[in-house]
Structure formats: C-alpha cells, structure tokens
C-alpha positions as CSV (number, residue, x, y, z in Angstrom):
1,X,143.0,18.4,78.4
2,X,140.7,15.3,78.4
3,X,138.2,13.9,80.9
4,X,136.4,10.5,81.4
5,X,133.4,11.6,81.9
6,X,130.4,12.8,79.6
7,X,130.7,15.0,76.6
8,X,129.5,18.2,78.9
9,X,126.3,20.1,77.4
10,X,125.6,23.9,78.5
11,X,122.3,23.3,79.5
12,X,123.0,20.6,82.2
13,X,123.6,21.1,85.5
14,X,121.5,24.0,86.1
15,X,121.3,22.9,89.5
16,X,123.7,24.8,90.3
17,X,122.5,28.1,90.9
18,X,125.7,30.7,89.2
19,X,126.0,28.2,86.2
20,X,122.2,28.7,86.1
21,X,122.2,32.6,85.9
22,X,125.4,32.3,84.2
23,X,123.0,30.4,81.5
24,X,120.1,32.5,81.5
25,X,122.3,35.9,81.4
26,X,124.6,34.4,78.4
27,X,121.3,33.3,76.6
28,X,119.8,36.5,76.8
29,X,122.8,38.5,75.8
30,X,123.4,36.3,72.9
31,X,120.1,36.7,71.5
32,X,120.8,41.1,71.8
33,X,124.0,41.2,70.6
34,X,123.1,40.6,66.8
35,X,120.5,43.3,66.8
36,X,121.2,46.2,69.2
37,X,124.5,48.2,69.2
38,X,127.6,46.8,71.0
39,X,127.7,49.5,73.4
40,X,124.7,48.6,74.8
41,X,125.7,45.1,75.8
42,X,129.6,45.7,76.6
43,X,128.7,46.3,80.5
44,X,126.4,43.5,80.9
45,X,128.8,41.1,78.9
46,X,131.5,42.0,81.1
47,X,129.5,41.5,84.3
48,X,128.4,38.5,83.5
49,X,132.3,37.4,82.7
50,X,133.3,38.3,86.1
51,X,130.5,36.7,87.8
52,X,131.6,33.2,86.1
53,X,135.2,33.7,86.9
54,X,134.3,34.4,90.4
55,X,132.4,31.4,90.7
56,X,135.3,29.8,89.8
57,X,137.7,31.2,91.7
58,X,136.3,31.6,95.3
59,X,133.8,28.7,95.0
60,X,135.8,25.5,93.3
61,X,134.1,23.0,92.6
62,X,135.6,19.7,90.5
63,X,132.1,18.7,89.8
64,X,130.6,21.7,88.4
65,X,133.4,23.8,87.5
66,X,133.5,22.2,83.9
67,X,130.4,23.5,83.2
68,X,131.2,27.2,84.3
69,X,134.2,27.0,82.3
70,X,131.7,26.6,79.3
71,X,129.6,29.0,80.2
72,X,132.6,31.5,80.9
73,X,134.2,30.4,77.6
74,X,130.7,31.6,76.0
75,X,131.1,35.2,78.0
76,X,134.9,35.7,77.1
77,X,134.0,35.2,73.5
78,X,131.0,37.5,73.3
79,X,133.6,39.9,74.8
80,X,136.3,39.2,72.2
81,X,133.5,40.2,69.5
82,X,133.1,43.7,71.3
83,X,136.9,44.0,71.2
84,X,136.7,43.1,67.7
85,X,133.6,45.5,67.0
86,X,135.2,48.3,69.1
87,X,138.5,48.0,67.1
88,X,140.5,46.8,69.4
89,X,142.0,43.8,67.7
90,X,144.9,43.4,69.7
91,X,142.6,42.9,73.2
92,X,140.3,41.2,70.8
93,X,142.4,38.1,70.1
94,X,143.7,38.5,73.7
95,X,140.4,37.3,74.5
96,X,139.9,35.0,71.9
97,X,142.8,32.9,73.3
98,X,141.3,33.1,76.9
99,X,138.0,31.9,75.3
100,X,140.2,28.6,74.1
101,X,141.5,28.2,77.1
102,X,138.3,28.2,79.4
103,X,136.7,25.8,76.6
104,X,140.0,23.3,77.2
105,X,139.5,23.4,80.5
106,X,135.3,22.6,80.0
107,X,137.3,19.6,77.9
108,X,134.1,20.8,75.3
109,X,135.2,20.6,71.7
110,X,132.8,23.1,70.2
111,X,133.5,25.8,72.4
112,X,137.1,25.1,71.3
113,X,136.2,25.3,67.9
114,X,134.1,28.5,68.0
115,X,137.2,30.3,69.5
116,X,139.2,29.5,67.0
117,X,136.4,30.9,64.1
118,X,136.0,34.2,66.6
119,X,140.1,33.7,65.9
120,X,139.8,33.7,62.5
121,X,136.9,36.5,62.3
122,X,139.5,39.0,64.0
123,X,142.6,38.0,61.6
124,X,140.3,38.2,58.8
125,X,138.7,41.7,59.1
126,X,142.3,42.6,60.1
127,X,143.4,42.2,56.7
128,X,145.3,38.9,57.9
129,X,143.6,36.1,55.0
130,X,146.1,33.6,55.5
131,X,146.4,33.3,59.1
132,X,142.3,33.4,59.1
133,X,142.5,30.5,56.9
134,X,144.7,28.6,59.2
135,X,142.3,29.5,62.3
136,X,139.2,28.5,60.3
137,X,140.4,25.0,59.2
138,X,142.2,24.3,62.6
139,X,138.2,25.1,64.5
140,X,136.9,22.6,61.2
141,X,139.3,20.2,61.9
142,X,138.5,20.4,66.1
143,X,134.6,20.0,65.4
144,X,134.8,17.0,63.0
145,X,132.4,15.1,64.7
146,X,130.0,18.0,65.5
147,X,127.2,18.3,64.0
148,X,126.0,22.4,64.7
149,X,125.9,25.3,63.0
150,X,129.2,26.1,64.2
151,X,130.9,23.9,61.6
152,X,128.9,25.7,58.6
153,X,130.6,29.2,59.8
154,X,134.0,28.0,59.7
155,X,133.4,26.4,56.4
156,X,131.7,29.7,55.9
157,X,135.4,31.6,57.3
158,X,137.3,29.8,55.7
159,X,135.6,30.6,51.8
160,X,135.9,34.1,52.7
161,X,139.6,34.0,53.4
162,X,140.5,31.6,50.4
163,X,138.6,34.7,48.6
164,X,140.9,37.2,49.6
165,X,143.5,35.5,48.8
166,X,142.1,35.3,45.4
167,X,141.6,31.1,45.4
168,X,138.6,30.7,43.7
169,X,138.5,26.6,43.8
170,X,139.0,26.4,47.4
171,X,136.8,29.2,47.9
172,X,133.9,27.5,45.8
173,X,135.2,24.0,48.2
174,X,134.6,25.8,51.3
175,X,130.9,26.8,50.4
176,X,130.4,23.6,49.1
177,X,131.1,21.9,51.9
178,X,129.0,24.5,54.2
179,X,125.8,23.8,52.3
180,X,127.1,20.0,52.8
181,X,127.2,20.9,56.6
182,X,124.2,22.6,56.8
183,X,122.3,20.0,55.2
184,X,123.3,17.5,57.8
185,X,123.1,19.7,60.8
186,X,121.7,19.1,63.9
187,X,121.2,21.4,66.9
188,X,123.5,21.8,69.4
189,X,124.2,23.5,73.2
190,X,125.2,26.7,71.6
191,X,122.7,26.9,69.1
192,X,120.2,26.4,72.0
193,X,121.6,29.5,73.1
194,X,120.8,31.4,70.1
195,X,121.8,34.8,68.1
196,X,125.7,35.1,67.9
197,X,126.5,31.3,68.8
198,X,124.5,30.0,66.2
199,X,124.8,30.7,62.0
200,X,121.5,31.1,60.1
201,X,121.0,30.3,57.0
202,X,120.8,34.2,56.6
203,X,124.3,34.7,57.6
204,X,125.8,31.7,55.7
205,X,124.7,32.8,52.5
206,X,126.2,36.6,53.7
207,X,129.1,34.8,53.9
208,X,128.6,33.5,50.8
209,X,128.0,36.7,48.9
210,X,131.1,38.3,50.6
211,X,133.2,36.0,49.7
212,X,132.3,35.6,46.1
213,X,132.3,39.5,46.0
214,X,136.4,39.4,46.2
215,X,136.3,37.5,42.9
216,X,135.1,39.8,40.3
217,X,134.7,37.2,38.1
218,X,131.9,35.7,40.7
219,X,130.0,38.9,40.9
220,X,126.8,37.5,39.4
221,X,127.2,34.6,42.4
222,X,127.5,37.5,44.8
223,X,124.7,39.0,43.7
224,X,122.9,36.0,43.7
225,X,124.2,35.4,47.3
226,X,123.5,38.8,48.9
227,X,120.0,39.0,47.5
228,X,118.9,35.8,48.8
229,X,120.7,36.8,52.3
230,X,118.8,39.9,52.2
231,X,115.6,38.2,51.8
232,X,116.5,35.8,54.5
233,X,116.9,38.5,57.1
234,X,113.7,40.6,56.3
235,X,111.3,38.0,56.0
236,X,112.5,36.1,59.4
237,X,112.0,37.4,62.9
238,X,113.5,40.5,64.0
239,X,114.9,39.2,66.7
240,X,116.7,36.7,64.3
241,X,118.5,39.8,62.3
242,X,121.9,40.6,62.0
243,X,123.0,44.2,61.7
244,X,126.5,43.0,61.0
245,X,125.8,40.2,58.2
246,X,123.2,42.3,56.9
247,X,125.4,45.5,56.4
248,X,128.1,42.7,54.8
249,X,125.4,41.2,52.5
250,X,124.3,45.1,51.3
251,X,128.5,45.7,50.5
252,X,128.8,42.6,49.1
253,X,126.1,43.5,46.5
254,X,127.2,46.7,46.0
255,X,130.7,45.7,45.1
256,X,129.8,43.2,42.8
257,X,127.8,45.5,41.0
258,X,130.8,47.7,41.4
259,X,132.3,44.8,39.6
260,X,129.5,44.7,36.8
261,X,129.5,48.8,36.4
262,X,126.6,49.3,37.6
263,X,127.4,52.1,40.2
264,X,123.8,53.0,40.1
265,X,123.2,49.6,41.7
266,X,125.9,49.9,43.9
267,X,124.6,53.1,45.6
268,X,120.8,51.8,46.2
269,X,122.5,48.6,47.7
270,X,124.4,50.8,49.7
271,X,122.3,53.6,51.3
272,X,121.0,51.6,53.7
273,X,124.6,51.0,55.2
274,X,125.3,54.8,54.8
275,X,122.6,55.3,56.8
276,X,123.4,53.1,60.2
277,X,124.0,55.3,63.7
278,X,127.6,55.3,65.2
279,X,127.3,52.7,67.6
280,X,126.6,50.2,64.6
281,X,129.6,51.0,63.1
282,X,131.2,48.1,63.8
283,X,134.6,47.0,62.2
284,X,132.7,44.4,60.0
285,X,130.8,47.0,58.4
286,X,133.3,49.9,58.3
287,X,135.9,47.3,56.4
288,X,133.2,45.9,53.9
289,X,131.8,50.2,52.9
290,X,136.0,50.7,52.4
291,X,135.7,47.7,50.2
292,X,133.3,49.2,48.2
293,X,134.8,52.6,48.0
294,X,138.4,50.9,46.7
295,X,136.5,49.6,43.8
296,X,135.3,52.8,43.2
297,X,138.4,54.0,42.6
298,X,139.2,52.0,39.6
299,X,140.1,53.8,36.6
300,X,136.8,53.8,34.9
301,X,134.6,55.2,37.1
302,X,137.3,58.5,37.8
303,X,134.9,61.1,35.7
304,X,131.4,59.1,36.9
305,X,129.2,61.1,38.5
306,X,127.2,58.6,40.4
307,X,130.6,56.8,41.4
308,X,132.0,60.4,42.9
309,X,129.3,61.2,44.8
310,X,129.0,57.4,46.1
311,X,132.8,57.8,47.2
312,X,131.8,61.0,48.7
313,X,129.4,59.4,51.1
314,X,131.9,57.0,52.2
315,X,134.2,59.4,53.2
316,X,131.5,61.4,55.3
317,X,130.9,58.2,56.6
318,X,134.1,56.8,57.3
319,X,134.8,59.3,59.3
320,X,132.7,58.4,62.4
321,X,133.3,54.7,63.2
322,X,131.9,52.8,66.7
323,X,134.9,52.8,67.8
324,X,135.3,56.5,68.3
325,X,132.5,56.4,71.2
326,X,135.7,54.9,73.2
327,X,138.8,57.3,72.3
C-alpha cells in the first residue's frame, strides 16, 4: 500500500484526541512491559487495542486513520509478545501478521519492519531458525533506509538464528553489521516511545552473547558478551531493564561456561534465573535455562556433582512456567 503524502511519525497528530490517548497509553505500557510481569499488563494492552480498533471502525476518518493504524499496529504487537510470553505461539504469530497489516495500512515502513522481527522472535524461540532467519532479513531488507534501533535488533535476530543453525560467518556478519547499525543510529517514532520498541545497547549485546553461546567454539565471545550485557543493565536505570534479555544474557553465560567446564560458573550465572517468580517465566527464559540444562547433559559432566544438582534445579524449575497461570 503506498500514499503520497508524508512519511507518517507516531507522535504527530495528537490533535486528535483517541490517537492521543492511544499515544500516551501505548507509551506508558511500552516502557512496563520490559520490567514488570506480563500478566500485569495483558488487560491494559488489550484495552488499549480495542480502543484503537474502535476508533477506527465507528469513527473513520481518511485523514487521521493512518496514524491510528500506527498506533494500533504498536498495540497488536505488544499483544503478540504476550502471546509469545504466554506460550501461545500459534495466537502469537496470529497477531504478528495483524500487526503487518495495520502497519501497511499506516503505509509506515518501520512498523512493518518491527512485525516481521516480533515474526522472527516467535519462530525463533519456537525452535524454527531458518524461517526466523527469513523473517529477520525480510524486516532488514524493509527498513533499509531507517535509521533506529529497530534495524540493530533484526541484525541482532538474524545472528542469533544463523547461530542455531550453526553458521558461524554469517553469524559474526550479522553482529557486525548491528554494531555498524548502531553506530549510525538515529532516534526514531518508536524509540521515542521507549522500552520494548526500542533495542539498548544492553539488549544488543544479550543478543550477542546468546548467539555466540550456540557456537561452543565462541564461548569466550559469549562470555565476553553476557558480562558486558549484564553490566549494561545494572548500571542503567531500572526503568531501562530487561527481565527477558537479562535472564538470556545470565543463560547465555552459563552455557558458555557449560561449554568451557566450568559448571561451577555456570551455576552462579544461573541462580539468579532460578530464582525469578512464575509470572516471569516467560518463554524466552524458560527456552534459554532448557538450553543450559541440555549442555549439562553431555557425557562429561554425567558423574559431576555440581552439574547434577544444577540439572536438578532446572527441573524443579521447569516445572512451573508463566504460562501455567493461564491453563
């Protein structure tokens, strides 16, 4: 879908008033959903979805409905993520391709290329590497002329798919080219927005360390990686935190210490995982402490104390994900 007019930014035409508290609500809830757990936000989010579509549909506008379809697009992708979180991937990529298809309409190519990463995000913790690739470079390919962080997470998605799939040049590529990104990055409309639309430098060095961590011959980059995302997220802001990357960063050292034999290490990394509350127990984290525990199982650490006791946890853990507060 194209227009002739104006590349549209979120935070114009505030005028009118239900694309304004569509604005202010998404902004909030944006800024939240990094930090406090998913149930806590799934109402709200969903609210705030069905005020936009009924802006849309019982007040139509040619002139401003653009600009809800943005800010809808926003709400339909924060709602895919609690699909995702939830473990319901199915409803999750339902969403997803809703998402696209409000951006299309806003004719706003960002938006269109952060659907596809939240596309590539659900294949990928799915255990679906190659069609998260395709997702990832399809968004990259969308946003070549943008210049937000939104480019430096798909760079970011596509390095941890290329990982899985065992490709360490084009994994080393894709982080290459996000620290290319990031260097030339300028805000845009969704960063102005905040917490889950935009990708710290926090996150995109979580990435980083996750997906060097699927290479154990890169586990001294994945260390590398996760410690300096670690210290990213506890020196900044709480506010700026990421439960989700964090928890990712903490496997992702753990298994490359895993990788190292060093299951000592692996555990200290790991406590703090161990120790979240349900509603944190989000897909992303339940996937990357299974991670850790398959490593465990390698032949050499059958008989080790520290590694059964660590695989112990896991299994108490395990047990218990977020998504259980919904069956």
């Amino acid at each position: 879908m194209s227009h002739d007019t104006a590349a549209l930014d979120l935070r114009r035409d505030l005028r009118d008033g239900a694309a304004a508290r569509l604005h202010r609500d998404l902004a909030e809830l944006a800024c939240r959903y990094p930090v406090e757990p998913v149930t806590a936000l799934a109402g709200q989010l969903l609210e705030t979805q069905e005020l936009g579509f009924t802006a849309l549909e019982t007040d139509p506008d040619p002139d401003r409905d653009r600009h809800r379809y943005a800010l809808v697009a926003v709400a339909t992708g924060l709602m895919a993520h609690v699909g995702h979180d939830l473990g319901r991937g199915h409803q999750a990529m339902a969403l997803a391709r809703t998402m696209y298809a409000c951006a299309d309409n806003a004719d706003h190519g960002c938006l269109r290329s952060w659907a596809r990463g939240m596309q590539s995000l659900i294949a990928y913790w799915a255990g679906r590497p190659q069609e998260a690739a395709r997702f990832a470079e399809s968004g990259s390919a969308m946003a070549a002329e943008a210049t937000g962080t939104v480019t430096c997470w798909l760079a970011g998605s596509q390095a941890r798919a290329h990982a899985v799939l065992g490709a360490v040049e084009a994994t080393r590529l894709a982080l290459v080219r996000a620290d290319d990104l990031r260097e030339r990055h300028a805000s845009d409309d969704l960063d102005a927005l905040g917490g889950q639309l935009t990708f710290s430098l926090a996150r995109q060095h979580s990435y980083a360390a996750q997906a060097y961590a699927m290479l154990p011959e890169c586990a001294q980059q994945a260390a590398h990686e996760a410690t300096r995302a670690l210290a990213l997220f506890g020196s900044g802001p709480a506010e700026h935190r990421s439960y989700r990357d964090e928890a990712a960063a903490r496997c992702a050292l753990a298994l490359s210490r895993v990788h190292t034999g060093e299951p000592d290490g692996a555990r200290d990394a790991l406590v703090p995982v161990l120790s979240l509350d349900l509603p944190r127990r989000v897909t992303e984290v339940m996937v990357s402490v299974d991670r850790v525990y398959t490593a465990l199982r390698e032949r050499r650490y059958a008989d080790a104390p520290v590694a059964r006791q660590l695989r112990d946890e896991i299994e108490f853990f395990a047990q218990r994900p977020a998504s259980a507060l919904t069956n």
